[in-house]
C-alpha positions as CSV (number, residue, x, y, z in Angstrom):
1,X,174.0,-11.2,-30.9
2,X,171.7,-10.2,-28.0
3,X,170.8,-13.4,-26.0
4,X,167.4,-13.0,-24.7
5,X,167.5,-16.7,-23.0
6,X,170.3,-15.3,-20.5
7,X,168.8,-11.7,-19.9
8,X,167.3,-11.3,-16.4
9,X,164.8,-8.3,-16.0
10,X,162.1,-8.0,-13.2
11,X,158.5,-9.3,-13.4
12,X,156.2,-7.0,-15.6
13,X,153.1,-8.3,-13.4
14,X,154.1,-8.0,-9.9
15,X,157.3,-5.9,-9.9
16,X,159.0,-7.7,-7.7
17,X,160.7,-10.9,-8.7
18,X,163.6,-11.0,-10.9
19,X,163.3,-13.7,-13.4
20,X,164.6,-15.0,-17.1
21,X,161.1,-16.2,-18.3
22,X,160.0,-14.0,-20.8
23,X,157.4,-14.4,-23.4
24,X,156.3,-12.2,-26.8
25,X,153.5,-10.2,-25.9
26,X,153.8,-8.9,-29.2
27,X,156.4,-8.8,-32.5
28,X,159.5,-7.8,-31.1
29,X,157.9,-6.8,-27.9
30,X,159.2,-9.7,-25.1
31,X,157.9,-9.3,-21.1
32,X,159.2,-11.4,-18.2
33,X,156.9,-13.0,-16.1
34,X,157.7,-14.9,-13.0
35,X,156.8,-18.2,-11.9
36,X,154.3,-17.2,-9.0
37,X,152.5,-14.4,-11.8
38,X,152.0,-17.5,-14.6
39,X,150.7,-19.6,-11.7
40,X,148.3,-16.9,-10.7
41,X,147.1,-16.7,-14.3
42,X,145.6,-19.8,-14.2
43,X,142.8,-18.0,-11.5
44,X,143.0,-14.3,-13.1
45,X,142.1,-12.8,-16.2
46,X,146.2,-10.6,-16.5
47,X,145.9,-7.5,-18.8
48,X,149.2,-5.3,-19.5
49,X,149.4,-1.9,-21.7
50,X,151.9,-2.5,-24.1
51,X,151.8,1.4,-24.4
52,X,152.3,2.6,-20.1
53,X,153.2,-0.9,-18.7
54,X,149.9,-0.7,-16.2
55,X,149.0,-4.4,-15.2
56,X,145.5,-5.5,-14.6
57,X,144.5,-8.7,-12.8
58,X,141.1,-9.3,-11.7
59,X,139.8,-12.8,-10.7
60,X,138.7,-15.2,-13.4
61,X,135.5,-16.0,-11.7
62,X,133.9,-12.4,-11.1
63,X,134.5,-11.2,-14.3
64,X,132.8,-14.2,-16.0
65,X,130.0,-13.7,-13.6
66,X,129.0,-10.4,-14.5
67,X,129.0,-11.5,-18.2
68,X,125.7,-12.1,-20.6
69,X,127.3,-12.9,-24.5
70,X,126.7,-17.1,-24.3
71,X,129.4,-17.0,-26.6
72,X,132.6,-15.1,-24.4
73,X,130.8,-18.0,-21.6
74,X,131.2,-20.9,-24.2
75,X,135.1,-19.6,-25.0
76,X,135.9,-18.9,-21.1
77,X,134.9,-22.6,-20.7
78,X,137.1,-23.9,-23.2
79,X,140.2,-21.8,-22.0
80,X,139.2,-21.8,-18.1
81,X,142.1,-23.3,-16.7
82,X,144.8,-21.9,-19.0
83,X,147.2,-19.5,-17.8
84,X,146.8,-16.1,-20.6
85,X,148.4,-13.2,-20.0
86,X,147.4,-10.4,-22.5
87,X,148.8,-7.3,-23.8
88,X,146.5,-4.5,-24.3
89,X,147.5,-1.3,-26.7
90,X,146.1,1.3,-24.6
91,X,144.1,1.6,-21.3
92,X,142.5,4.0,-19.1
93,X,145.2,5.3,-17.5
94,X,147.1,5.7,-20.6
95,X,144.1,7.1,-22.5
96,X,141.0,7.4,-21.2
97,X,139.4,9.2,-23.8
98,X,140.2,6.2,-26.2
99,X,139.2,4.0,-24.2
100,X,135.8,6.1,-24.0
101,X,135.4,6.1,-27.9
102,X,135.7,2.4,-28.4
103,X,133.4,1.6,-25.6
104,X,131.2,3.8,-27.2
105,X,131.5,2.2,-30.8
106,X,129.9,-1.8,-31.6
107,X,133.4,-2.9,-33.0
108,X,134.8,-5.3,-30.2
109,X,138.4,-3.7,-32.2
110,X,139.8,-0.6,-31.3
């Protein structure tokens, strides 16, 4: 049986570091993570495609300044200091044009 606790694969977030923390971004879908990309979680919103493996990170603080929706505020207050890394399904680089169409739609699902 495949041990997942012993496996050692490098960072999905920075690339660099070679670590055995690992979380489920998804069913049956495990990333690693090192220590120094959970700890900068806790100050950056961290997006990965689940489809190309791009990583996003963009600080916590200017994104939540450029949003309006009281609500998204009132949830980013509740969860500000937590570290959340999230997987994505698709993203601009992997397809822009469906990226395009669901900006384009009201459905906060694409």
């Amino acid at each position: 049986m495949f041990d997942l606790f012993n496996k050692i694969d490098k960072c999905i977030v920075c690339r660099h570091e070679y670590t055995s923390m690992h979380v489920e971004a998804s069913p049956g879908i495990s990333i690693h993570v090192c220590e120094a990309c959970i700890e900068a979680a806790r100050y950056n919103f961290i997006w990965i495609c689940l489809n190309c493996g791009k990583v996003y990170m963009r600080p916590k603080a200017l994104m939540m300044a450029k949003v309006n929706n009281p609500t998204l505020k009132k949830a980013y207050e509740l969860c500000e200091h937590k570290q959340i890394i999230l997987g994505i399904d698709i993203c601009i680089k992997c397809n822009p044009r469906g990226i395009l169409n669901c900006m384009n739609t009201d459905s906060m699902v694409c």
